[in-house]
N, C-alpha and C positions, 0 to 999 in steps of 0.2 A: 432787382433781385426778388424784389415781393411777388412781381407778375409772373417771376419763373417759377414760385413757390406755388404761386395760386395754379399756371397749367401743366406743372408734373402733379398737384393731387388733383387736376379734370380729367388727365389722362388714367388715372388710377379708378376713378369712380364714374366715370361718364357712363360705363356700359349699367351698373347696376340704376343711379339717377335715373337714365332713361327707362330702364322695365319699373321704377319704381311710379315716374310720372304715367309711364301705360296705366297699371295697375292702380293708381288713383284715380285717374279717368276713367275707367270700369268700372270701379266701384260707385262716382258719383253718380255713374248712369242710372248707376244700378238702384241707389237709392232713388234717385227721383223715380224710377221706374214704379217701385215698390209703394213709394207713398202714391203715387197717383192709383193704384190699385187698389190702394188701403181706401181710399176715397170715394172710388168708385163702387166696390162692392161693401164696405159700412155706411156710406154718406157720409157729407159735411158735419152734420148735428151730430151722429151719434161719435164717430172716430176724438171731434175734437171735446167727446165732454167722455170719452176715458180718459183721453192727454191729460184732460183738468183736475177731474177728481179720481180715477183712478192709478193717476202717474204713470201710463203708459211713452215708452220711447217711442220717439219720434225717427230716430237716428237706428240703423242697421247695428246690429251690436257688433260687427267684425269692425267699423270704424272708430270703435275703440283703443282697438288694437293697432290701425295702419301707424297710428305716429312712432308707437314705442319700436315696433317691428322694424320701421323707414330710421330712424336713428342708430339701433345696432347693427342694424348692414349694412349703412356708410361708415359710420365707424371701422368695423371688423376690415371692408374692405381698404378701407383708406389705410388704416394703422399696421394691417396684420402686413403687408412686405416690407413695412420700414422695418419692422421685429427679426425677419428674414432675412438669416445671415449677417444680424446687426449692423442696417445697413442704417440705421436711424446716427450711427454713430459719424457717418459721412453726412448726414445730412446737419446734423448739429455743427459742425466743424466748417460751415460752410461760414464765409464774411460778413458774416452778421451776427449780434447779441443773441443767443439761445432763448432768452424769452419773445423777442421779434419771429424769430424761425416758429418756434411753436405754437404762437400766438396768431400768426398766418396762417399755420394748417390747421389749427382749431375754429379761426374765424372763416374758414375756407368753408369747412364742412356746416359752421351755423348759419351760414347766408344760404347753403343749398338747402338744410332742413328748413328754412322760414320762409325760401320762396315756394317748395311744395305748400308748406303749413297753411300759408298765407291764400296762396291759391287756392284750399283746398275750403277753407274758411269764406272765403269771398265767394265761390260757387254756391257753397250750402243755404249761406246767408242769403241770397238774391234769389236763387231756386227756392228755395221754400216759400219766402214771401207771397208767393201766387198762393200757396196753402194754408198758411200761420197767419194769426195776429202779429204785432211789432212785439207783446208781451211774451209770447214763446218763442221767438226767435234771440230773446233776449237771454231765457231763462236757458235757451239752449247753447247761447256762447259762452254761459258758465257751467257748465255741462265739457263743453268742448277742451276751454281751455287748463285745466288741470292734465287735458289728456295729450295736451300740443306742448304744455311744459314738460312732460313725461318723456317725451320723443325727445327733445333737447337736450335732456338732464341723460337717456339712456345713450347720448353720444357721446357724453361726456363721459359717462362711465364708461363706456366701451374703449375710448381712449386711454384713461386711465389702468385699465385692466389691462391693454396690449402694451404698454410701456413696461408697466412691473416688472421687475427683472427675476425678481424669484418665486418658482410657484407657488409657494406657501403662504408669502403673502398677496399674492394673487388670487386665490383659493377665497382668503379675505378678504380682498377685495371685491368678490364678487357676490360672498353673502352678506356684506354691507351694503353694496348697488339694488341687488334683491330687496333687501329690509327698508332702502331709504326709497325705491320706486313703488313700493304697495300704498305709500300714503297717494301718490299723485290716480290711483286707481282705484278709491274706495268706493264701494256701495252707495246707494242712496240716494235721493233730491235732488237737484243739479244745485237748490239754495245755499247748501252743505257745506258748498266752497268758497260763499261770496267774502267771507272774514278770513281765510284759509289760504287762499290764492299767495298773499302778500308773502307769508312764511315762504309756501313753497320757489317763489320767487327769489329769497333770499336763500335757498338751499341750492337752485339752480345757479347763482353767482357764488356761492362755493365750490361748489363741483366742478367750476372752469380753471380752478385753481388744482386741482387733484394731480392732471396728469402732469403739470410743472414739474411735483413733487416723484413722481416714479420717474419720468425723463431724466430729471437730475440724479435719480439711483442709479439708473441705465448707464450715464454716461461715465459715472464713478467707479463704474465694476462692481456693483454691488454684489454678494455672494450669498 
């Protein structure tokens, strides 16, 4: 029952996954492309001694963005036809515990955000290496990973928000997702987050809990 859970949400998301893994892969070109440019017409010396003391990024600033963006359009995608026509209510009713059921389509969607994540992570890390010290590659996976929890945490919410049954609290639900995702994207050092991380971590193991709580409204009739 679990496998037929896992390939009716591959069928649901496959098409988007894949433009999403395109569109990763462009992008990482795209940045190695860009720093080997940057290197060529600054040089070695001078490029990596703004990184140092200027705190110049190393990283495209649109890849900031790809995780949180990759997290609400699997979401939306995956969540918004269950919504349709209430059909999430067939799906709850199905021979299994409702926490197993939602806990498969949830863990469905965090195995695909972590295998892009992860890939996207392991490419950056070994490409650059030809460029960086082992010290900026270091300071830039803390850099990285507030923005790779950010993506996870915005699926979670996306989740959450497509279950709500009523839009009012939905409404709120999504100027709380807003206000709790600004911290995983603040300004700054990448040092910024080294003490910081653990919190947001623990905020992301809350937020996996959220949509439990609107499913469970959903399937109550809430009004």
């Amino acid at each position: 029952m679990i496998q037929a859970l896992f390939y009716k949400e591959w069928t649901k998301t496959k098409r988007i996954t894949l433009l999403v893994a395109i569109l990763l892969v462009a992008l990482l070109i795209y940045t190695f492309i860009s720093t080997a440019q940057m290197f060529r017409v600054g040089g070695a010396v001078s490029t990596l001694t703004n990184i140092l003391l200027k705190d110049m990024p190393i990283l495209p600033p649109f890849l900031k963005w790809f995780p949180l963006l990759t997290g609400i359009l699997i979401g939306l995608v995956q969540f918004i036809p269950e919504m349709t026509d209430k059909r999430m209510k067939l799906t709850l009713h199905l021979p299994l515990p409702e926490t197993k059921i939602l806990s498969a389509m949830l863990l469905y969607g965090l195995t695909t955000l972590l295998t892009l994540y992860v890939f996207m992570y392991a490419v950056l890390a070994l490409g650059l290496q030809v460029y960086y010290p082992a010290e900026i590659i270091v300071s830039t996976t803390w850099q990285l990973l507030p923005w790779l929890l950010g993506g996870i945490i915005s699926y979670l919410f996306a989740a959450w928000i497509c279950f709500e049954p009523i839009w009012r609290y939905r409404i709120f639900n999504i100027l709380g997702a807003v206000g709790a995702l600004s911290w995983f994207y603040l300004d700054g050092k990448p040092g910024i987050y080294i003490y910081f991380v653990p919190c947001l971590m623990l905020l992301v193991i809350a937020a996996f809990y959220f949509p439990f709580y609107s499913a469970a409204r959903f399937k109550d009739g809430a009004q």
